[in-house]
N, C-alpha and C positions, 0 to 999 in steps of 0.2 A: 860356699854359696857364691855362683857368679853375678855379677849385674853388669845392667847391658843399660848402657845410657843413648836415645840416639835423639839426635838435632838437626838442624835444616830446614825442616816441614815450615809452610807457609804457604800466601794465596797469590797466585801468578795466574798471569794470562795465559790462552793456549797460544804456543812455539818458546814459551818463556823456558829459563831452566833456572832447577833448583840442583845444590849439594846434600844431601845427606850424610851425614856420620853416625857413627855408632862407636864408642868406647867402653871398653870390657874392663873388669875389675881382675882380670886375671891373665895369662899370658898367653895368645892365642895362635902363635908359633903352630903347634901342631894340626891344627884343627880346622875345620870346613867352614867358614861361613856364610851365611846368609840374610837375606832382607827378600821379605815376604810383604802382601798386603794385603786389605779386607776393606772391601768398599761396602756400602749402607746395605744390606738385605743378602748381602755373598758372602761367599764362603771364601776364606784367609785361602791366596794364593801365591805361589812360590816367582817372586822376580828377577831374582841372580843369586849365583853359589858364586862363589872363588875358593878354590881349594890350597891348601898349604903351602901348593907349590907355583901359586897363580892363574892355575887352568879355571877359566870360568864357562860357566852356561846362564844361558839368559831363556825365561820366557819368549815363545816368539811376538807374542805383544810388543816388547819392549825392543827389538834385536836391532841393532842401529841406530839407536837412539839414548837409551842408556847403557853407563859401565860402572862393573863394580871394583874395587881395587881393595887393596889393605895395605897399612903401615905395621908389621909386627913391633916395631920397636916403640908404638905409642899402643898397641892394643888396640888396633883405631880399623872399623869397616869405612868404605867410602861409597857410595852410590851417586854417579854424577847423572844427572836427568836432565835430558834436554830434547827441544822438539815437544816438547807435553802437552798432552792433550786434556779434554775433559774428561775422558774415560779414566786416564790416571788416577782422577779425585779417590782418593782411600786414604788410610792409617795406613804407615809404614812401620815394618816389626823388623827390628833386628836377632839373629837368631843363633845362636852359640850352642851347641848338641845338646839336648832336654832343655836348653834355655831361650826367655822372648827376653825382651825389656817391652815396654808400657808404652810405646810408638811414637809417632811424631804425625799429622792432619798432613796430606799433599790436598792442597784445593786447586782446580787447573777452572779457570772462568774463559770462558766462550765470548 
């Protein structure tokens, strides 16, 4: 069973930035991950991959403004957000292959 712990989430003004983490219970050396969101009435969408070997893709919502990184040797995603807007406002899910963890609120105030 993997779990996926992720932190950071809280209430910022718009152009403020936040950090995001995500820590896995297991070893995540090989593997794709990601951090997705789902804001109040939409549908969970995809905001950055990083893959194994660092190559990332970004939503173009986001492109410029946030980065995603990893540390394999803490198991650790990183989402750094900045420039945020209101539209940001959603749950952010961290996303390990068939796995979420249970998110963390981004509130971005106008």
């Amino acid at each position: 069973q993997v779990q996926l712990v992720e932190s950071g989430g809280g209430l910022v003004q718009a152009g403020g930035s936040l950090r995001l983490s995500c820590a896995a219970s297991v070893n995540i050396f090989s593997y794709v991950m990601g951090w997705y969101r789902q804001a109040p009435g939409k549908q969970r969408e995809l905001v950055a991959l990083i893959t194994s070997v660092g190559s990332t893709n970004y939503a173009d919502s986001v492109k410029g403004r946030f980065t995603i990184s990893r540390d394999n040797a803490k198991n650790t995603v990183y989402l750094q957000m900045n420039s945020l807007k209101p539209e940001d406002t959603a749950v952010y899910y961290c996303n390990f292959p068939s796995y979420w963890g249970k998110g963390t609120q981004v509130t971005v105030s106008s």
